[in-house]
C-alpha positions as CSV (number, residue, x, y, z in Angstrom):
1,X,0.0,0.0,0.0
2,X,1.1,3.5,-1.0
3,X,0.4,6.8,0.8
4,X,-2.1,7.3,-1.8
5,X,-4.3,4.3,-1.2
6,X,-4.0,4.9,2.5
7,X,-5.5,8.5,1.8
8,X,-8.4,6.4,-0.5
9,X,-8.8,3.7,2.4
10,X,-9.5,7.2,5.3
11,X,-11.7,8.6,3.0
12,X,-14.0,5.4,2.9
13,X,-13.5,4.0,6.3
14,X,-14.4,6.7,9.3
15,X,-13.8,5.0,12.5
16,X,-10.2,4.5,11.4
17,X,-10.1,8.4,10.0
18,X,-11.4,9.7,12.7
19,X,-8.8,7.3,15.6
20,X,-6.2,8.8,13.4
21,X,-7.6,12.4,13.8
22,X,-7.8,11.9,17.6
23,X,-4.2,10.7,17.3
24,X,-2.9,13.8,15.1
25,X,-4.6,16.0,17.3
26,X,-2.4,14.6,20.2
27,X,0.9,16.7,18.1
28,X,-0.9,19.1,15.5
29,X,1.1,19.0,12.7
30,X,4.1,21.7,12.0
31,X,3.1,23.6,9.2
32,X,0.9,21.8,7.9
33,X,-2.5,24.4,9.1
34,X,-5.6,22.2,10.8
35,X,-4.0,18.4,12.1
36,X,-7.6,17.3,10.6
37,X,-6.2,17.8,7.3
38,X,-5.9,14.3,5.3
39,X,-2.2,15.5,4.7
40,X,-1.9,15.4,8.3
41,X,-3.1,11.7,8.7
42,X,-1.4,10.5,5.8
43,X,2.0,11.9,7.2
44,X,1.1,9.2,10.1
45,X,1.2,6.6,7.4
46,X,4.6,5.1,8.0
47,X,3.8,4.7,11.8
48,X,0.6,3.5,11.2
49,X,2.3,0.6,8.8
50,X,4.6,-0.3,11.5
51,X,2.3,-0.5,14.0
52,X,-0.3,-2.6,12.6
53,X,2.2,-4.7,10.8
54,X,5.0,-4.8,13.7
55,X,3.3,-5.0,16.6
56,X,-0.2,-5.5,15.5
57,X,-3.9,-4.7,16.6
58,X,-4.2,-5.0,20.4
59,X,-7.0,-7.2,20.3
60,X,-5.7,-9.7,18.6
61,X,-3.2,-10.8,21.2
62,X,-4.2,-12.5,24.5
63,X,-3.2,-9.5,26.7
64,X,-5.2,-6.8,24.6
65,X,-3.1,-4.0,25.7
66,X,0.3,-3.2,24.3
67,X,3.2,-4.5,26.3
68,X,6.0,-2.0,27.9
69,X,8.4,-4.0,25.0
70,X,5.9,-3.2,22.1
71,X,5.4,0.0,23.4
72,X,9.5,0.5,23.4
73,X,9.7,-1.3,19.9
74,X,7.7,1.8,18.7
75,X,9.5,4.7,20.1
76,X,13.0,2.8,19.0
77,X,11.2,2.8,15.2
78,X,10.2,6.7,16.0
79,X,13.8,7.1,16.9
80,X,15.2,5.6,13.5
81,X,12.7,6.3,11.5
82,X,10.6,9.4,11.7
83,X,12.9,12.2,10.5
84,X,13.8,9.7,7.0
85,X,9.7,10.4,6.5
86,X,9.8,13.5,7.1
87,X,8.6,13.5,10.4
88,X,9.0,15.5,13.7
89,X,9.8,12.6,16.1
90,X,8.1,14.4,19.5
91,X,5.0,14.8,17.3
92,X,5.1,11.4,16.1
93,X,5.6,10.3,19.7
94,X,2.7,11.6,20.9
95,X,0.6,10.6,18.2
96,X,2.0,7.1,18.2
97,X,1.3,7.1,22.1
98,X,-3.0,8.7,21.4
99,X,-2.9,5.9,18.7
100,X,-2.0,2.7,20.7
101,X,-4.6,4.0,23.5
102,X,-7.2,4.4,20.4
103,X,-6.6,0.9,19.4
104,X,-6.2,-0.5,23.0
105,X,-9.7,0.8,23.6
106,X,-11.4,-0.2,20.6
107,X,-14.0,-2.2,20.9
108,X,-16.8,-2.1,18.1
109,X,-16.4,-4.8,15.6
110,X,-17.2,-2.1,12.7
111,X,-14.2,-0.6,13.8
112,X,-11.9,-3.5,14.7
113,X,-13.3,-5.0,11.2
114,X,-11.6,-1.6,9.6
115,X,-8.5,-1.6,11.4
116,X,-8.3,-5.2,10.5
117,X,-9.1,-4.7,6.8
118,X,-6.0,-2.0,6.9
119,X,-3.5,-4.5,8.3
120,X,-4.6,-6.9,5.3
121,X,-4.1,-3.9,2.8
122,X,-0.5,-2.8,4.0
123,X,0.7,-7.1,3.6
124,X,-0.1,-6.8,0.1
């Protein structure tokens, strides 16, 4: 999946828009004028890849939280990762921290069944 089919996958599929709004909120964007903006939420793309194909969806692991060690694995990604994409890593920390509660704390199959149908999308 490319930045532009994630964009195409927000605009159909709200519950996962509007977790990743909640999350961009968390760091508004530099720059970048409301953190609503798709822009915004695509810039989360390459975290949102990571963690849904890295560490994976909370609820389908027995302990349906994220660990301490998943939740390190993230930031140590943040800390290698973020500026290559562009990416303010405080900001992406603090989204990448709204995001996991988000997904800890989701619990409506419409929106699991999204977050799921994501996770299939990026293998491919």
């Amino acid at each position: 999946m490319q930045p532009q089919a994630f964009q195409e996958f927000l605009t159909d599929h709200d519950q996962v828009r509007d977790a990743l709004q909640r999350a961009s909120q968390a760091a508004p964007a530099k720059g970048l004028g409301v953190a609503t903006d798709m822009v915004a939420l695509v810039l989360l793309f390459p975290l949102v890849r990571f963690l849904l194909m890295e560490i994976g969806l909370p609820w389908l692991a027995t302990l349906k939280q994220y660990s301490e060690v998943e939740r390190r694995r993230v930031e140590d990604w943040i800390d290698r990762h973020a500026e290559s994409h562009g990416l303010d890593p405080d900001q992406v920390e603090a989204a990448s921290r709204q995001l996991m509660e988000e997904l800890e704390q989701t619990t409506g199959a419409g929106a699991r069944q999204q977050w799921e149908q994501l996770r299939e999308l990026l293998k491919e």
